[in-house]
C-alpha positions in Angstrom: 148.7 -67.3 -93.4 145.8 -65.4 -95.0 144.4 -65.3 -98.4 143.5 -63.1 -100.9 140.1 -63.6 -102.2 137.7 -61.9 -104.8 134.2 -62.1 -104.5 131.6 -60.3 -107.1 128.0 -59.4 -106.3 129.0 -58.9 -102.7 126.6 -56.6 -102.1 123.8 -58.4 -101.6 122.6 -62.4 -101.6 125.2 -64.9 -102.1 128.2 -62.6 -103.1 127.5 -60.7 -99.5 127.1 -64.3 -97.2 130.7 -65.0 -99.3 132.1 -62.1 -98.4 131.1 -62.3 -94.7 132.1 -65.8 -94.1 136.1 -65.5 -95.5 136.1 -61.9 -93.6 135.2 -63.7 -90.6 137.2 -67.2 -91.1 140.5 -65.7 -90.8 141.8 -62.1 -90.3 144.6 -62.5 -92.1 142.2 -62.5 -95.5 142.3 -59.8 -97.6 138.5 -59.8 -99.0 138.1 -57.8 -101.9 134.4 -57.4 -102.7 132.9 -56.0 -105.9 130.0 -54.4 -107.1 128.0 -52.2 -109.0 126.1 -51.2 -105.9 127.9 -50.0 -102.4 128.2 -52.4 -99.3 125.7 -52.4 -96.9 126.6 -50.1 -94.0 127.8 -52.6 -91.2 130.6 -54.2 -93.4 132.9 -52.4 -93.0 135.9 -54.6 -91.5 139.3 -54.0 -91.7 140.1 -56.7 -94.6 137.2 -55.9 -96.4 138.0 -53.7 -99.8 135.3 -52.7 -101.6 135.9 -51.7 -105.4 132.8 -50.5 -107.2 132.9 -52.7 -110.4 130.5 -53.3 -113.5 131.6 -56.2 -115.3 130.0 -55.1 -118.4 132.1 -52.3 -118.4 136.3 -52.5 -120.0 137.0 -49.2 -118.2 135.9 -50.4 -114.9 137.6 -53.9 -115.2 140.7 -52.0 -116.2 140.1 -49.5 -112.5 139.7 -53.2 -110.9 143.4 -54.1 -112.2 144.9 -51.3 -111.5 143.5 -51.8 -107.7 144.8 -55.1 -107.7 148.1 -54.3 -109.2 150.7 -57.2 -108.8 148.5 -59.2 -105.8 148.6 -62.8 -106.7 144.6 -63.9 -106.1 144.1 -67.2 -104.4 140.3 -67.1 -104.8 137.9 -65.7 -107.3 134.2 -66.3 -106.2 132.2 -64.9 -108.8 128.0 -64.7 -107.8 127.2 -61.6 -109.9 124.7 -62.1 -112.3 120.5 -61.5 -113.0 117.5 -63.4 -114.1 116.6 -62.2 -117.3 113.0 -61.0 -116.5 111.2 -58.4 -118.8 111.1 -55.2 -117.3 107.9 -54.2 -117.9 106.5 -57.5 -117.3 108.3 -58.1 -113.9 106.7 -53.9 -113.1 102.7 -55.8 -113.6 103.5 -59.0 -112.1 105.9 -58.7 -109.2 104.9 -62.2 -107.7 105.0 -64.3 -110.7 109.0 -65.0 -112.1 107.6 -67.1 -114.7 105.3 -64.7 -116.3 108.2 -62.5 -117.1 110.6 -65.1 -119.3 108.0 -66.9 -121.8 108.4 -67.2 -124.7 105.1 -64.4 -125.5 106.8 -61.8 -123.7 110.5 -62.5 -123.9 112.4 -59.5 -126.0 115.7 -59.3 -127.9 116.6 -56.3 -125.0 116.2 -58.5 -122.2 118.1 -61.0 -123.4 120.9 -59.3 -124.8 121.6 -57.5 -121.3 121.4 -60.8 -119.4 124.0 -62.5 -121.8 126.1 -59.3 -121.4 125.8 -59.5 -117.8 126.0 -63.4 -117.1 128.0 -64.8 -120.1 129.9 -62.0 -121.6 130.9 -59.8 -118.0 131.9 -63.0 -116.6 134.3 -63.9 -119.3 135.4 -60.2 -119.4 136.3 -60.4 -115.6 137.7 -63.9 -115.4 139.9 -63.1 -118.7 141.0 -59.6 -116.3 141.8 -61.5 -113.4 144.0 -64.4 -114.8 147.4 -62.5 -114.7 146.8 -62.6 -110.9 145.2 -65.7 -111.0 148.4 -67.4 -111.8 150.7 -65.0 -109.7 149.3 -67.4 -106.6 150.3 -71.4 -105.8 146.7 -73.0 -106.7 144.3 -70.8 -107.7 140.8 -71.6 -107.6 137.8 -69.5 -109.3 134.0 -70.9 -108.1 131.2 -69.4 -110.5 127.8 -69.6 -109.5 126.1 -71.3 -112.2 122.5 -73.2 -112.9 121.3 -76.3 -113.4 119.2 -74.2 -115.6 121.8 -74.0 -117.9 121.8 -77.7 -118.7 120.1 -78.6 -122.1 119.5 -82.1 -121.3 117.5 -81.0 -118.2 115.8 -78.2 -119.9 112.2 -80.5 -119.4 109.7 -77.1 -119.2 111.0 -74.6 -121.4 110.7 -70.9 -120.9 113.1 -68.9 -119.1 114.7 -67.8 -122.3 117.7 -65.5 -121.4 118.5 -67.1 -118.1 118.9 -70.3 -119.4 120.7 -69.4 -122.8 123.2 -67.1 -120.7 124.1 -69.7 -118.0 124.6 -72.7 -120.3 127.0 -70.0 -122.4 128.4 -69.5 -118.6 128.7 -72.5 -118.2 131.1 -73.3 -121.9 133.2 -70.4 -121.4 134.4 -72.0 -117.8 135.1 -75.1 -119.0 136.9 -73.4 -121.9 138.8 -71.2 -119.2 139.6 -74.9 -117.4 141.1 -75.9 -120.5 143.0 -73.1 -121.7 144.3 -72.4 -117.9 145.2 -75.8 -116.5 147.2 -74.3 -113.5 143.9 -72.4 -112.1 141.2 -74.7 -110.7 137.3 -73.6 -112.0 134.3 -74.9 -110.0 130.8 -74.6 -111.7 128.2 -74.6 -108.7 124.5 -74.4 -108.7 123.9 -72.8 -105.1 119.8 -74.3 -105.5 117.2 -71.6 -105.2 118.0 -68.8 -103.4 116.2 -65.7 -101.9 118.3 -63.5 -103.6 117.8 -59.9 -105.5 117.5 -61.5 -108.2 113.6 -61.2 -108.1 111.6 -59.3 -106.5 109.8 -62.1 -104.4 111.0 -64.8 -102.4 110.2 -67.7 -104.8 108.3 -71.2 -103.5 111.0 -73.3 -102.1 113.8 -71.0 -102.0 116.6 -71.0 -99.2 118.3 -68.0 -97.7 122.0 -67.3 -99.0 123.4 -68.6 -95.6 121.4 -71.4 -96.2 122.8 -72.4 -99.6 126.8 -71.2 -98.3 126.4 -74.1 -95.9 125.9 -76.4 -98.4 127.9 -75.2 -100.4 
């Protein structure tokens, strides 16, 4: 028998390889895949259901539950989220990710939209979803996290909002764990990944099928 799953940043990067994969794996899933941008073209399969969704945004988590109505949720895989690079910076300096998160150039802006984006609209969405969370027999919700959220291995500094917004990621899930004992929550760090979320292909970085494998 099929599952219901709920995958976020599905259109592009990890969120998309997720979304592929359980598609594929069984025909009886139902896949539901949001995101603030549409689906590429091609997927389009007949148990894919694409809800345009910003998780920043209380109206358009309350459109995503009305979608979902009743519909226990046996998986949440939640992959949404950005780096936390200064606009500006990243617009002179396309090739270099580090340039755009030091301390010299880092600005309250940019790191109040990635904790809005990575910490807050993940506890937003999560805190949506638990009502049909716990309408299905063990639950599970995976959250792609970062090592760079770890104080202790925070060795070269830098990387201001990234780091700050997926170590507060990384609190709220084990809150969530706590507070929810009945739903499982996984904390992954999927490595580095060629990914959207900058605009070059960083040194050492795997594709997104390459990290699902692992995975």
């Amino acid at each position: 028998m099929g599952k219901t799953i709920l995958v976020t940043g599905a259109a592009s990067g990890l969120g998309l390889e997720f979304l592929r994969s359980y598609s594929e794996a069984d025909q009886g899933n139902v896949v539901y895949g949001i995101d603030r941008q549409p689906l590429p073209s091609p997927e389009s399969r007949i148990n894919i259901h694409f809800v345009q969704v910003d998780i920043t945004s209380a109206q358009s988590l309350a459109a995503l539950r009305s979608n979902l109505s009743e519909r226990p949720l046996d998986l949440v895989i939640h992959s949404a989220g950005i780096r936390g690079l200064v606009p500006d910076v990243e617009d002179r300096h396309p090739d270099d990710v580090a340039a755009c998160e030091t301390l010299k150039v880092m600005t309250p802006e940019t790191f109040q939209r990635t904790l809005n984006i990575n910490a807050v609209g993940a506890f937003a969405l999560i805190q949506a979803l638990v009502p049909n969370l716990r309408k299905a027999h063990d639950s599970k919700v995976v959250v792609m996290s970062s090592r760079m959220g770890s104080i202790s291995q925070n060795t070269s500094g830098s990387a201001y909002a990234y780091r700050a917004s997926k170590a507060a990621l990384n609190a709220l899930v084990k809150s969530f764990s706590i507070d929810i004992p009945e739903v499982t929550f996984i904390l992954c760090h999927p490595g580095r990944v060629e990914t959207k979320l900058v605009r070059c292909k960083e040194e050492g970085a795997i594709s997104p099928k390459e990290s699902l494998e692992v995975l």
